[in-house]
C-alpha positions as CSV (number, residue, x, y, z in Angstrom):
1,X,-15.9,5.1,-9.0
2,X,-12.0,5.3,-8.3
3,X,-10.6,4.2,-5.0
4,X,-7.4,5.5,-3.1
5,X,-6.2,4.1,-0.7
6,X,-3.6,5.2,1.9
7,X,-1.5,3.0,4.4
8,X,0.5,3.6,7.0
9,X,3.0,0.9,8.4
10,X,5.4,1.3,11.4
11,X,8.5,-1.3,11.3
12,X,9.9,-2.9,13.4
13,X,13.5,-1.1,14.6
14,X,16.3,-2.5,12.2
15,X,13.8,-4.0,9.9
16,X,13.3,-0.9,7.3
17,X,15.2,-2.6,4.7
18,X,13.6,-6.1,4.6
19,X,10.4,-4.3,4.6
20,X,11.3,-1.9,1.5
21,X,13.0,-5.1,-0.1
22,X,9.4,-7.1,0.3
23,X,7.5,-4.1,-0.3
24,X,9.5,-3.3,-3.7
25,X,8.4,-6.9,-5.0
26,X,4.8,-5.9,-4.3
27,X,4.7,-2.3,-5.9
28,X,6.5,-3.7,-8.9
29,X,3.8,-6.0,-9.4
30,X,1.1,-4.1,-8.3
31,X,2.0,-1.9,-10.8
32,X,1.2,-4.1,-13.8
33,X,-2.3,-5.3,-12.2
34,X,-5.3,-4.0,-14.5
35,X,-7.2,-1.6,-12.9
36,X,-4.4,0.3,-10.8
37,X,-3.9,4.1,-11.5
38,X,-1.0,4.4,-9.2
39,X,0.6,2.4,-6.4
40,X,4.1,4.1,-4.8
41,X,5.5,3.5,-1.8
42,X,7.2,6.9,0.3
43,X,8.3,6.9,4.0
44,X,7.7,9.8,6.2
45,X,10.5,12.2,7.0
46,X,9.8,12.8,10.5
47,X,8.2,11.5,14.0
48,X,7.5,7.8,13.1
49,X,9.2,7.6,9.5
50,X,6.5,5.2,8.5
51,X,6.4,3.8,5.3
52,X,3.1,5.0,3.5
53,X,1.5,3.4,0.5
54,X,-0.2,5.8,-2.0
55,X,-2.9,3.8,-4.2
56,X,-5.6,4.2,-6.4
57,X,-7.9,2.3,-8.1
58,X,-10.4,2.3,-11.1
59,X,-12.9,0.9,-8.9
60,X,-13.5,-1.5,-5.7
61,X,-13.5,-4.4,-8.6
62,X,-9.5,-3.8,-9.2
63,X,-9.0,-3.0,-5.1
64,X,-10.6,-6.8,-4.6
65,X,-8.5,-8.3,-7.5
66,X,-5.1,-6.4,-5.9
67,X,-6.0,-7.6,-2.3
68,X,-6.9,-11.3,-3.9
69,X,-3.2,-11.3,-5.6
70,X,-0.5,-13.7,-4.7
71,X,2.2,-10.7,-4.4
72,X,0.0,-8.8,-2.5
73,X,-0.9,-12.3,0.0
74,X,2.9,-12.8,0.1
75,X,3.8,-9.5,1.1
76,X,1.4,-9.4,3.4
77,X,3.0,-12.3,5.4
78,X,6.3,-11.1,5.2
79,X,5.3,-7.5,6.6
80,X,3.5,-8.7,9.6
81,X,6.8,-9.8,10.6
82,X,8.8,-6.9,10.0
83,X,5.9,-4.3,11.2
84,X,5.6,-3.5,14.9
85,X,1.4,-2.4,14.3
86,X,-1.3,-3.2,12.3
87,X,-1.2,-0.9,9.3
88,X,-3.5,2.3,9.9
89,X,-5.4,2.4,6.5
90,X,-7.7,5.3,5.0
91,X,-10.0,4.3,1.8
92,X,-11.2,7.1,0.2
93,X,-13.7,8.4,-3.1
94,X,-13.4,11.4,-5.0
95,X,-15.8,14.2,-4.1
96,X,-16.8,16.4,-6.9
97,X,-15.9,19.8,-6.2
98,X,-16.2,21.5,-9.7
99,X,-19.4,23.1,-10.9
């Protein structure tokens, strides 16, 4: 069953364009991974102006092999650095609305 996933990441004042820099490494790669349907990256346009990552997934199998990556291990070393929180993160399934 696909997976999205949606995070929400609060930086650090000053630090929004190291984080975009080490988040554009990730997305690019996260990109190619087998199993991801989508993976973009979009910043909110007012109150916080987090960054939000938009992602889904074939399955939990591909969100597991993403989360086991070395991009995704590296950016996630370099953002708890540059992010004032923990990231707020929804995971979601599809519910079948059509007859």
């Amino acid at each position: 069953m696909a997976v999205k996933i949606v995070a929400f990441v609060t930086v650090k004042p000053g630090e929004d364009d190291a984080f975009a820099a080490a988040a554009r490494i990730c997305v690019a790669a996260s990109r190619k991974e087998h199993g991801v349907i989508h993976y973009d990256l979009w910043r909110e346009t007012e109150g916080a102006r987090r960054f939000v990552f938009n992602e889904q997934y074939v399955d939990d199998a591909a969100v597991q092999q993403h989360m086991a990556s070395d991009h995704f291990k590296a950016f996630g070393l370099a953002a708890r650095n540059l992010a004032s929180a923990r990231p707020e993160i929804v995971v979601t399934q599809p519910v079948d609305v059509i007859d």
